[in-house]
C-alpha positions as CSV (number, residue, x, y, z in Angstrom):
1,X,2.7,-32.5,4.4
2,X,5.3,-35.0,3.3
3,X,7.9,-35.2,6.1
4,X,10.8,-34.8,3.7
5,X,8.6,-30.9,2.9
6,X,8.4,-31.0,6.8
7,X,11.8,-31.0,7.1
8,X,12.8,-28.7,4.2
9,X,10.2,-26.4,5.7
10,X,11.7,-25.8,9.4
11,X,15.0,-25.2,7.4
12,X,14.0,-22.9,5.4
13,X,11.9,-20.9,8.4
14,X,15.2,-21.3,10.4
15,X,17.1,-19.6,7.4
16,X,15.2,-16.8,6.5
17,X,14.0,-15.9,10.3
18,X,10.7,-14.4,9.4
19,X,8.9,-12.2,12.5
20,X,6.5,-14.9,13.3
21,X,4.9,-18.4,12.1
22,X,1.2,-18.8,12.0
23,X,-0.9,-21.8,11.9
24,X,-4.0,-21.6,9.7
25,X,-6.5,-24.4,7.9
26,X,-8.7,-25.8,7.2
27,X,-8.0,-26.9,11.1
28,X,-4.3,-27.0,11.6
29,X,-4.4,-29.1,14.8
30,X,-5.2,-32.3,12.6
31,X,-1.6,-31.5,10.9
32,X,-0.5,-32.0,15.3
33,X,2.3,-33.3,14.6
34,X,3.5,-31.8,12.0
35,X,3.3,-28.6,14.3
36,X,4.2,-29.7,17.1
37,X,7.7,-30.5,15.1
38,X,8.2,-26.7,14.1
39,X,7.3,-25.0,17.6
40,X,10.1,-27.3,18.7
41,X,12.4,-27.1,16.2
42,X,12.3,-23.4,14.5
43,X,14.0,-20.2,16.2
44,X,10.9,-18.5,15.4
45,X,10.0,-16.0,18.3
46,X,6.0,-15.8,18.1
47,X,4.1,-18.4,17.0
48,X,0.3,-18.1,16.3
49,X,-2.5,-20.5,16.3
50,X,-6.2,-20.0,14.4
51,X,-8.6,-22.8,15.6
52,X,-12.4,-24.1,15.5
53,X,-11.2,-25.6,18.7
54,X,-13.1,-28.7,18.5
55,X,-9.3,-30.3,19.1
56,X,-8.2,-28.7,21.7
57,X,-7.0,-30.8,25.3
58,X,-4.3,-31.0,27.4
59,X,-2.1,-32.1,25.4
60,X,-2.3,-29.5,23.0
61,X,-2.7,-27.0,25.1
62,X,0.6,-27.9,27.4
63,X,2.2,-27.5,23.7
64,X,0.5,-24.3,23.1
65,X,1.8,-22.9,26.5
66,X,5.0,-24.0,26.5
67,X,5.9,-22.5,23.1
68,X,3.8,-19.1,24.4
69,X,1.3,-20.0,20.9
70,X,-1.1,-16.6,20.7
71,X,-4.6,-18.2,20.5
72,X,-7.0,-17.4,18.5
73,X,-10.4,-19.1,18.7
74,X,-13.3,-19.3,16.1
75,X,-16.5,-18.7,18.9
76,X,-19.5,-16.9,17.6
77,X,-21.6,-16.9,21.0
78,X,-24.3,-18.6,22.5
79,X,-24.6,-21.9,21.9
80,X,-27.2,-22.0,19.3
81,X,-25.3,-19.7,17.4
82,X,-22.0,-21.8,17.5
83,X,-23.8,-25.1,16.7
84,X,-25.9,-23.7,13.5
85,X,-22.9,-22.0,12.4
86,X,-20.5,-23.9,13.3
87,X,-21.1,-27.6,13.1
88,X,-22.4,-28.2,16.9
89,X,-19.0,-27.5,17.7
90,X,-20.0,-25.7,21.3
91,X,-20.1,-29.1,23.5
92,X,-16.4,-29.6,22.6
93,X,-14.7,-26.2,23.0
94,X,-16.6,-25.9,26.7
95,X,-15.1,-29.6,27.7
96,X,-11.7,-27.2,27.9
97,X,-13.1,-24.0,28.7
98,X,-11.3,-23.3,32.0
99,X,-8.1,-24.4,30.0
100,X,-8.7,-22.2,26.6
101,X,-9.4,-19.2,29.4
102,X,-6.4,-19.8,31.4
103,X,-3.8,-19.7,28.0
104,X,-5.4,-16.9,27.0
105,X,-4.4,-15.2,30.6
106,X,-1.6,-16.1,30.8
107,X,-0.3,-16.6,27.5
108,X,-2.5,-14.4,24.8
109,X,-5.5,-15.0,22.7
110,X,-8.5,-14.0,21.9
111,X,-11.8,-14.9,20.5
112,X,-12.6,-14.5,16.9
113,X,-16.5,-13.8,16.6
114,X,-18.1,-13.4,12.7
115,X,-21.1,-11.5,13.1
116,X,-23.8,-13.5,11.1
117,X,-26.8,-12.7,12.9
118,X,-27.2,-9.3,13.4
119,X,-30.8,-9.6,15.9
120,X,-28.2,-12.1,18.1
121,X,-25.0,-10.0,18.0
122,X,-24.9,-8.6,21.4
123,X,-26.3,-11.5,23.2
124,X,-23.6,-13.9,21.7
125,X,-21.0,-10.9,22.7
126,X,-22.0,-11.0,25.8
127,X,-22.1,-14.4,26.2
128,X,-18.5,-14.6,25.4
129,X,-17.7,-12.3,27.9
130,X,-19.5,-14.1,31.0
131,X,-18.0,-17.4,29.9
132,X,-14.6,-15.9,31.0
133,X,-12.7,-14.6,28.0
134,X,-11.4,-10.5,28.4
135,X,-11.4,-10.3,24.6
136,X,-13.2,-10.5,21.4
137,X,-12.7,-9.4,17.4
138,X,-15.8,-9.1,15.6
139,X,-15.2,-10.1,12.5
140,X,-17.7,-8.5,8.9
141,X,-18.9,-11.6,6.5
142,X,-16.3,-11.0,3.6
143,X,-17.4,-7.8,1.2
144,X,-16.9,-10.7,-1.9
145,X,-18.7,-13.8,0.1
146,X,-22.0,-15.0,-1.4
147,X,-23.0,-14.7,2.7
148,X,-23.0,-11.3,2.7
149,X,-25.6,-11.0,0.6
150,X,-27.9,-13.6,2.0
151,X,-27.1,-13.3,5.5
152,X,-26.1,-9.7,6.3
153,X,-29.5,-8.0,4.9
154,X,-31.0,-6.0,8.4
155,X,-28.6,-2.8,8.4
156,X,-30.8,-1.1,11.4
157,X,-30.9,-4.8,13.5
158,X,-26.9,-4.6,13.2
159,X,-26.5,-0.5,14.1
160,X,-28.7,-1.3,17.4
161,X,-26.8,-4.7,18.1
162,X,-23.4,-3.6,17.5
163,X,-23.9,0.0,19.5
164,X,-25.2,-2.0,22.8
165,X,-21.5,-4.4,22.2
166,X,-19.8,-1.3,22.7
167,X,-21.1,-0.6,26.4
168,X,-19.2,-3.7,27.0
169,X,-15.8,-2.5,26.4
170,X,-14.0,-1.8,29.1
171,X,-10.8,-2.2,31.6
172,X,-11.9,-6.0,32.0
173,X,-13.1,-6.8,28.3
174,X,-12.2,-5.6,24.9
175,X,-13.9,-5.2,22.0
176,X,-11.0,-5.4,20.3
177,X,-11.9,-4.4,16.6
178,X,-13.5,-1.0,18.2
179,X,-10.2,-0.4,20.1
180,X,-8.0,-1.0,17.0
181,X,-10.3,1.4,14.5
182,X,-10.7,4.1,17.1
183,X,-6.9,4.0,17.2
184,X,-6.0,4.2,13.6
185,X,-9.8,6.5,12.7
186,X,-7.7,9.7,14.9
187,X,-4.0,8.4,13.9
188,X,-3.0,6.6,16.4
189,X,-2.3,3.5,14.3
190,X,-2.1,2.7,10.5
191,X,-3.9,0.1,8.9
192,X,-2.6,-2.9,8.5
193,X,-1.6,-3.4,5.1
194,X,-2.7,-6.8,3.1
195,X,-0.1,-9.3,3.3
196,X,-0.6,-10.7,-0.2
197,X,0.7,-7.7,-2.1
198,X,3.0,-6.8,0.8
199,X,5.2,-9.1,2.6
200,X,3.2,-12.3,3.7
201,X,4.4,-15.6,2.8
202,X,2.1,-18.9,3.1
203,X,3.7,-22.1,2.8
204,X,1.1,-25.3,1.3
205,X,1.4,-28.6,2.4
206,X,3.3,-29.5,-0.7
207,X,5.9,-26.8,0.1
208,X,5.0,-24.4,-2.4
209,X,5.3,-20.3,-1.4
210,X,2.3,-18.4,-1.8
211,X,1.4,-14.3,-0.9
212,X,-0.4,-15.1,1.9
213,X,-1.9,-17.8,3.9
214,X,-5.1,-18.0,1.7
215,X,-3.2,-17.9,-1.4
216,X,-3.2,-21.9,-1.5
217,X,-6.6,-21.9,-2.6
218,X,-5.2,-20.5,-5.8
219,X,-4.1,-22.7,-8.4
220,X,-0.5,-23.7,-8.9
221,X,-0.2,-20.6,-11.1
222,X,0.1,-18.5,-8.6
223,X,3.2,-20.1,-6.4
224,X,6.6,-18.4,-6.9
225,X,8.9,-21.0,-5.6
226,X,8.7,-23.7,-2.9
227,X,11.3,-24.5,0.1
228,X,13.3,-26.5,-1.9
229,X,14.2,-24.1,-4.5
230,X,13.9,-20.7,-2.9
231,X,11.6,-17.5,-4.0
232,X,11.3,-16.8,-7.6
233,X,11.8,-12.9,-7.0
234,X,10.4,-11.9,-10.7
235,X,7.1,-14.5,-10.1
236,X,6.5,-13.2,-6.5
237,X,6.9,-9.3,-7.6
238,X,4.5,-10.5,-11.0
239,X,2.1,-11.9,-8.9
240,X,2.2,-9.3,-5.5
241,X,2.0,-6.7,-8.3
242,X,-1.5,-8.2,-9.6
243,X,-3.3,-6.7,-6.7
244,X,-4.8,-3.3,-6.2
245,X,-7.4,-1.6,-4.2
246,X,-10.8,-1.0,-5.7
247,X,-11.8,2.3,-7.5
248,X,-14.5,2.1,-4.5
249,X,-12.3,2.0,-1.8
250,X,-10.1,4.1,-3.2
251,X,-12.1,6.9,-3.4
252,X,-13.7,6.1,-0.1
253,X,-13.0,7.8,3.2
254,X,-12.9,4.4,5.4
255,X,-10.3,3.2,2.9
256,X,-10.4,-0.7,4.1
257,X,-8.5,-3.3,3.1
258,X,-10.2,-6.0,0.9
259,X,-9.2,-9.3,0.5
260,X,-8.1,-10.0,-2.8
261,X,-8.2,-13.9,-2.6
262,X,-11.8,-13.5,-2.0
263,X,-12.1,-10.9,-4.8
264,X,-10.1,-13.4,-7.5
265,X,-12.7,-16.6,-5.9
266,X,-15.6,-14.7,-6.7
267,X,-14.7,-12.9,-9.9
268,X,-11.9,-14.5,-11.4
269,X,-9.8,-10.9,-11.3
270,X,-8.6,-8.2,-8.9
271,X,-9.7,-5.2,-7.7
272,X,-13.9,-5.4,-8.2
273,X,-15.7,-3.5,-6.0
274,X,-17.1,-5.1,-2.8
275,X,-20.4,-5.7,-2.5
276,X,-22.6,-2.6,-1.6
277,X,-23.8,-4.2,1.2
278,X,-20.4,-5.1,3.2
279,X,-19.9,-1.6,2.8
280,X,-22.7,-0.3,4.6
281,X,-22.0,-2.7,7.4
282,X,-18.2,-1.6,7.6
283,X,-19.6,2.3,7.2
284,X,-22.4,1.7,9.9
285,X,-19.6,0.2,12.2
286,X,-17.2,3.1,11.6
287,X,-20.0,5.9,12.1
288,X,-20.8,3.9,15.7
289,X,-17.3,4.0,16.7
290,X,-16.9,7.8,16.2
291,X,-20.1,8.2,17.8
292,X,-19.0,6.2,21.1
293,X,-15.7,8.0,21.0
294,X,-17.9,11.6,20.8
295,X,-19.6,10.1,24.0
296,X,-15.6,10.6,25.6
297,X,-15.4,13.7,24.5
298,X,-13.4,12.4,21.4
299,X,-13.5,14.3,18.3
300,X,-12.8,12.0,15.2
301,X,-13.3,13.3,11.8
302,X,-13.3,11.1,8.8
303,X,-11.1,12.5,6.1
304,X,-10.8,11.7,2.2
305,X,-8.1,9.9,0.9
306,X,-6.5,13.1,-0.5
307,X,-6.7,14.8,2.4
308,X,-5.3,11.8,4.3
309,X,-2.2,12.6,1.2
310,X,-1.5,15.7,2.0
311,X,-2.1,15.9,6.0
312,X,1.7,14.7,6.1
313,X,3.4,14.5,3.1
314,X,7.0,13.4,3.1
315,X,8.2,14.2,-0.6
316,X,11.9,12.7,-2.5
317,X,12.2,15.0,-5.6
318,X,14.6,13.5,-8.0
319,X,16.5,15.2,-10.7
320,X,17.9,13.9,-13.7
321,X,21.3,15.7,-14.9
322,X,22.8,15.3,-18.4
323,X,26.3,16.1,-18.3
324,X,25.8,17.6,-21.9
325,X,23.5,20.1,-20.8
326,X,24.9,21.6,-18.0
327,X,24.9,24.7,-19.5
328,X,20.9,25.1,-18.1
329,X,22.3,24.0,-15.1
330,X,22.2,28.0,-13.6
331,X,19.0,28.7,-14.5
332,X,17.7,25.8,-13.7
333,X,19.1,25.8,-10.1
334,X,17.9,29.3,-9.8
335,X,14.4,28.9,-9.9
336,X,14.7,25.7,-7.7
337,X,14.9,27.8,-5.4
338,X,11.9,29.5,-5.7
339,X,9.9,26.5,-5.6
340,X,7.1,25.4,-2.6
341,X,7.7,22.0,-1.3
342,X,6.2,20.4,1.8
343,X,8.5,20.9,5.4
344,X,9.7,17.4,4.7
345,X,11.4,16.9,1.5
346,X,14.8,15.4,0.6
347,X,16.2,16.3,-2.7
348,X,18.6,14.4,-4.8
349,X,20.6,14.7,-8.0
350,X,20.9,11.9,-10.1
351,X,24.2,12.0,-11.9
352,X,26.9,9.7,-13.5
353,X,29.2,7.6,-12.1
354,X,32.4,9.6,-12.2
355,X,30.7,12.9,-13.2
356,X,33.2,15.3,-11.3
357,X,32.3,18.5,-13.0
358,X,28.7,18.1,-12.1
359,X,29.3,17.8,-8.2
360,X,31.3,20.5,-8.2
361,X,28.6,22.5,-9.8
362,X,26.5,21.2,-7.5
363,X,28.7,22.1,-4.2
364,X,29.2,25.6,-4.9
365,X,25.6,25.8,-5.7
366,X,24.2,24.2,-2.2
367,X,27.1,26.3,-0.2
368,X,25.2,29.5,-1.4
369,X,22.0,28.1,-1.1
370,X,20.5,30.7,1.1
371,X,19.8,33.7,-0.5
372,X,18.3,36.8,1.1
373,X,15.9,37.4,-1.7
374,X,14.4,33.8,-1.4
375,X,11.8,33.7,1.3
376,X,11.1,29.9,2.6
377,X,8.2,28.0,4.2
378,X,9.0,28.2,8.0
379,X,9.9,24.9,9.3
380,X,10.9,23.5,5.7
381,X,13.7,20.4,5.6
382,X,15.5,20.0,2.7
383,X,18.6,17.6,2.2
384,X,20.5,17.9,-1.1
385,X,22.3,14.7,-1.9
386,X,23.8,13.0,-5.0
387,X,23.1,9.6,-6.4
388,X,25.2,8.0,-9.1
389,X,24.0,6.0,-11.9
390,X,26.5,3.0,-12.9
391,X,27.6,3.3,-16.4
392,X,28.3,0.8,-18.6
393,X,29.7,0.3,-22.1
394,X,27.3,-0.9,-23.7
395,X,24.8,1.4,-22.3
396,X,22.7,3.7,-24.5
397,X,21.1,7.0,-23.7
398,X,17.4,4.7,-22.1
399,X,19.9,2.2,-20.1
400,X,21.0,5.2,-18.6
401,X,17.6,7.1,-17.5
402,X,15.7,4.3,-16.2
403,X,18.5,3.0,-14.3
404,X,18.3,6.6,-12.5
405,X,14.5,6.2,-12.2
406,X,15.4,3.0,-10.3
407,X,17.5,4.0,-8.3
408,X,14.8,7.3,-7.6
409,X,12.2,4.6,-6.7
410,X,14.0,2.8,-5.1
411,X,14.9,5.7,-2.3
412,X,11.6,6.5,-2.1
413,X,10.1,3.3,-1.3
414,X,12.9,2.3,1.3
415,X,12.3,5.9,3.2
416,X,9.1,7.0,4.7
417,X,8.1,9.1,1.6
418,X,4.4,9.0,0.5
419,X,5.7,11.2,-3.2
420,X,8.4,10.7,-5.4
421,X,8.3,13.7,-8.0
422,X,10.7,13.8,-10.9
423,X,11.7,17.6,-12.4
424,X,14.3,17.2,-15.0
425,X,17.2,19.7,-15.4
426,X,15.9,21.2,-18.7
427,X,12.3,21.7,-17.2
428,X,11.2,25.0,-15.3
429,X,8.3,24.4,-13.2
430,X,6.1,26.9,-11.7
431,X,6.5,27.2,-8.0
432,X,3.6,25.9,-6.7
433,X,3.7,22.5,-8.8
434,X,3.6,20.1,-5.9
435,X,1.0,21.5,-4.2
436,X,-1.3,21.7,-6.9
437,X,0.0,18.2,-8.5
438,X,-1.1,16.5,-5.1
439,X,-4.7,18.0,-5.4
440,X,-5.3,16.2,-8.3
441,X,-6.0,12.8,-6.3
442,X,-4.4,10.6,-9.1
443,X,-2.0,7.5,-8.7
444,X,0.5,9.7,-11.4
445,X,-0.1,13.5,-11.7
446,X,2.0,15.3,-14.2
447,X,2.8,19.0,-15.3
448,X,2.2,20.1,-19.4
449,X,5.7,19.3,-20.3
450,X,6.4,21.8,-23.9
451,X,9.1,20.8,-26.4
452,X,12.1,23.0,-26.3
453,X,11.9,26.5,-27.8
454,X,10.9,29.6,-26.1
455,X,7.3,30.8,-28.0
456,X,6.6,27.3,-29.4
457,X,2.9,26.0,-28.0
458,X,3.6,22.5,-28.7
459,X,3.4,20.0,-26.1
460,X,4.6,16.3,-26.2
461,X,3.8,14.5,-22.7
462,X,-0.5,14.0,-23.2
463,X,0.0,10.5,-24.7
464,X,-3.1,8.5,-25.6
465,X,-2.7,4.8,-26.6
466,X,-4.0,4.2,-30.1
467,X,-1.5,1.0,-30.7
468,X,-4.8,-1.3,-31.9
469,X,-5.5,1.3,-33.9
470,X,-1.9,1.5,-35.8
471,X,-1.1,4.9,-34.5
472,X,1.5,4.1,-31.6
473,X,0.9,7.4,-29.1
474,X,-0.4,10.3,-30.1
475,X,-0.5,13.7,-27.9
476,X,-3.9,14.3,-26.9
477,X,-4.8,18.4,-28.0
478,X,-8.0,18.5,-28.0
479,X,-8.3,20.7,-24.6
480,X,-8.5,24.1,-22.9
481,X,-5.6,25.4,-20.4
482,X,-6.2,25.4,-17.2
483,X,-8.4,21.9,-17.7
484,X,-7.4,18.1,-16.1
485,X,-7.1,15.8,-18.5
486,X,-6.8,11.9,-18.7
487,X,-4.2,10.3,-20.5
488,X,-2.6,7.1,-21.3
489,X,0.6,7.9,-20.3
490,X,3.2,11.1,-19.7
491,X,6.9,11.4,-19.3
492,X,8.9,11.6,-16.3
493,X,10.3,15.6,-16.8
494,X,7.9,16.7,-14.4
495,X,5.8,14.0,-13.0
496,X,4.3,13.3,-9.3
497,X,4.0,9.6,-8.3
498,X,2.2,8.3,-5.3
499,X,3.6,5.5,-2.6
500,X,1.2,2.9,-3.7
501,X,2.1,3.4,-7.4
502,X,5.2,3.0,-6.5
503,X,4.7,-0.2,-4.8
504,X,2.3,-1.8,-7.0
505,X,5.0,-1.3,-10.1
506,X,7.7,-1.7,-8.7
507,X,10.3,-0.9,-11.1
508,X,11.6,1.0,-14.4
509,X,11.9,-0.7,-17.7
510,X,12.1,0.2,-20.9
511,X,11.7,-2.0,-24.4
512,X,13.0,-2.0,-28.1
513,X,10.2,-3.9,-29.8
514,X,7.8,-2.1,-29.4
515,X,10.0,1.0,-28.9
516,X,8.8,2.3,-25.9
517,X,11.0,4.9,-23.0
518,X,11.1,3.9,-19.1
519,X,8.3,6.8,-18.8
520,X,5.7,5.1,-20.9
521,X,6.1,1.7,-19.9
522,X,5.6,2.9,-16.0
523,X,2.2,4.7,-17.2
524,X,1.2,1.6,-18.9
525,X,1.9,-1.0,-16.2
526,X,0.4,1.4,-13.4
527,X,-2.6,1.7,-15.1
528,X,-3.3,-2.3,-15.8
529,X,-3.1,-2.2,-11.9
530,X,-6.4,0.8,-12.0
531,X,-4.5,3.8,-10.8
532,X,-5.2,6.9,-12.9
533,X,-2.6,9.5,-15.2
534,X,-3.6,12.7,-15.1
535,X,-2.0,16.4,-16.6
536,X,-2.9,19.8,-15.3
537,X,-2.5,21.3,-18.4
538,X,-2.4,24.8,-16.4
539,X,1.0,23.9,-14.7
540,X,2.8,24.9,-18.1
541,X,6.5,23.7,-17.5
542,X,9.3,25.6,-19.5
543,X,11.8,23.3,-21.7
544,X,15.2,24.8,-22.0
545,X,17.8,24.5,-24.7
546,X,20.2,26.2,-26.1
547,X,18.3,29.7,-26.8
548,X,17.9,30.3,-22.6
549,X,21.7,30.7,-22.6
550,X,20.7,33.9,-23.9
551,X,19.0,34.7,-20.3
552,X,20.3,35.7,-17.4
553,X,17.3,34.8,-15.3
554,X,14.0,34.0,-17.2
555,X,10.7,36.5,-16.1
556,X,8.6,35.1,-14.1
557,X,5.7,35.6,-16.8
558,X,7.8,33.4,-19.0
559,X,6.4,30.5,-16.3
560,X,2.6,30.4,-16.5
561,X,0.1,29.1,-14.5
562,X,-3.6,28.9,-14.6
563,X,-6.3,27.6,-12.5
């Protein structure tokens, strides 16, 4: 690194005050003084250091201390294991030893230890712990590396070596990668969530921003700005938005993080499966841990990712509101509140900017919300608030809708909410929607949206993508109600989306050429990224227009479901 990028660099950190700086390589302590600048110039509060250690001395190490550096150290055991692996790097790191041990005391640190030779594993743990150091990661071969494959082969050697490791936890030494996955395996903790489609930030030696500290070994392609110049906001969300989790570990009840540089190194695209063989190691040392925490009298239960869903769902339901429709407003409102939603759920109406009438409606609606013929869930929240959409001049009727979805998603992803779900004004939605909508274990779950009409059968939101074949987006017809269907894509009158759609997409848009509504184009995009559209064609939704007027209160059999 340049010192003029060096320079621009500690600016920039000093300007955008991020929670911590670390240092990764190759081996960052041949860039010394290049660091040694930023730990004394930044305001940065933690600082953290990934070495090989082969560079380590009192020098370093004075820096390291007096800047409170969190250590970690690349150490896979015994010596024999270090050297093969590691270049006969275990001569050097023990010239320091009672210095690396005393840092980590009194500083923090620990040692980072890749398991590679599953016969060896607890005899190089165990090694590490009676040269001094109180604790050790274990770190899996990478589920993408050609290593796995090769070196990671003797499933049983690794069940018996890695189940003798944990006899050594305790008061004095952690096995820290046991203690972290016991904590988040009963809900303690959350995994930590990838830092390349999330919020990490690596910096190259050229001063180029990348998601994450591996994402130099990209190509230039997949920068989005540099110190100099800033964050390209549209690049970064384009690129962040790349990534998403493999169908595998999606549907998988372990549900780990994979690294997605490794996954683009090895494939040359996101989100391919790891190899089989990475999982069964991650499995095996899952299955060990909730067998050790059995032996404490620890009951941990592995669940699937749906029931992980719905364990604690926190729901924002967002309604649309056309000020030229209000007269559905009443019955609409009326069997609102009818509807199941989860205990936490926060409800907003999405109106104009300056649409008086509407709040008033509104007001005298949510005064008399409690009704004595209405029985609720016990322990339900529910917050009824407005949001308003800026209007423009130049707006038409699609401006106006997906800036409302945006402002929808945008809630939902700043609050703790793992569903946004959309129900329209003019749609009547059988009570039990949400429930069933979140059993369907799809990114996008939507209700059978009808056209308007009372009797009419038609149905508009099953739309299949036939644009190669000259036919735009046909409904798809061909099935029984009561079924789940695949689709293309649906509308947004009565659609539940997930968190991580939400975050993967990212936004609303709609287009002219090819005509195309904020609905579809969220469909489309979500499912480049792998998530799934699906339609319970037995929630069958009511459209209203103007012949409901006619009705007081609809009949309940006038709102079908089945299944």
């Amino acid at each position: 690194m340049s010192q003029e990028v060096l320079d621009q660099t500690i600016k920039y950190l000093n300007e955008s005050n991020p929670q911590g700086v670390a240092f990764f390589g190759g081996e960052p302590l041949t860039a010394l003084k290049a660091m040694k600048q930023v730990l004394a110039q930044t305001k940065v509060k933690r600082f953290y250091l990934t070495t090989n250690g082969t560079l380590l001395n009192d020098d370093v190490l004075d820096w390291l201390e007096l800047h409170k550096v969190h250590l970690n150290l690349s150490l896979d055991g015994t010596k024999e294991t270090q050297d093969f692996w590691r270049d006969g790097s275990y001569d050097r790191i023990m010239e320091n030893l009672p210095r690396i041990l005393h840092h980590m005391n009194t500083v923090s640190g620990q040692v980072l230890c890749t398991c590679v030779m599953e016969s060896q594993l607890y005899k190089n743990v165990k090694h590490i712990k009676d040269l001094g150091f109180k604790s050790v990661y274990i770190n899996q071969l990478d589920g993408y590396s050609s290593k796995v494959r090769n070196e990671l082969s003797k499933l049983h050697l690794f069940r018996e070596q890695y189940k003798k490791v944990l006899g050594l936890d305790s008061p004095t030494f952690e096995v820290s990668d046991y203690r972290r996955w016991r904590m988040i395996l009963r809900g303690d903790e959350k995994p930590g969530h990838c830092g390349y489609g999330n919020l990490g930030l690596g910096i190259s030696a050229s001063g180029d921003f990348y998601a994450c500290h591996r994402g130099p070994e990209f190509s230039f392609d997949f920068s989005f700005g540099n110190v100099f110049d800033g964050i390209d906001e549209a690049k970064m969300k384009e690129i962040r938005g790349a990534v998403f989790l493999p169908p595998k570990c999606e549907a998988c009840d372990i549900h780990f993080n994979q690294c997605p540089v490794s996954c683009y190194q090895e494939h040359g695209e996101f989100g391919v499966d790891p190899h089989e063989i990475h999982c069964a190691y991650e499995r095996a040392k899952v299955e060990l841990i909730i067998e050790q925490a059995a032996l404490d009298n620890e009951e941990i239960v592995l669940k699937s990712p749906l029931e992980k869903v719905i364990e604690e769902p926190r729901l924002i339901v967002g309604t649309m509101i056309d000020p030229h429709k209000l007269y559905v407003l009443p019955i609409f409102l009326n069997h609102l509140s009818k509807m199941e939603f989860p205990p936490v759920t926060d409800y907003y109406f999405i109106l104009d900017e300056g649409d008086f009438t509407t709040y008033k409606l509104l007001s005298g609606w949510k005064e008399g919300y409690l009704k004595p013929d209405v029985v609720y869930d016990e322990g339900m929240v529910r917050s009824f608030k407005t949001v308003r959409i800026p209007i423009h001049e130049s707006d038409s009727g699609l401006d106006r809708i997906t800036r409302g979805r945006q402002l929808m998603l945008g809630l939902a992803l700043k609050g703790n909410y793992t569903h946004l779900f959309f129900l329209d004004s003019d749609i009547i939605s059988p009570r039990q929607t949400v429930r069933d909508l979140m059993q369907l274990d799809s990114g996008i779950a939507g209700g059978l949206v009808k056209t308007r009409g009372i009797r009419r059968r038609s149905w508009y939101n099953t739309y299949i993508d036939k644009r190669d074949e000259g036919e735009g987006f046909p409904s798809k017809t061909d099935f029984k109600i009561g079924e789940v269907i695949d689709v293309d894509a649906t509308g947004c009158d009565c659609v539940l989306l997930r968190r991580d759609v939400l975050e993967a997409v990212g936004k609303y848009e709609w287009q002219r050429d090819p005509a195309m509504g904020e609905d579809m184009w969220f469909c489309l995009k979500a499912r480049e990224k792998g998530f799934k559209v699906r339609i319970h064609t037995g929630i069958e939704t009511r459209h209203l227009g103007v012949l409901d007027m006619a009705l007081k209160e609809l009949k309940a059999e006038d709102v079908n479901y089945t299944g």
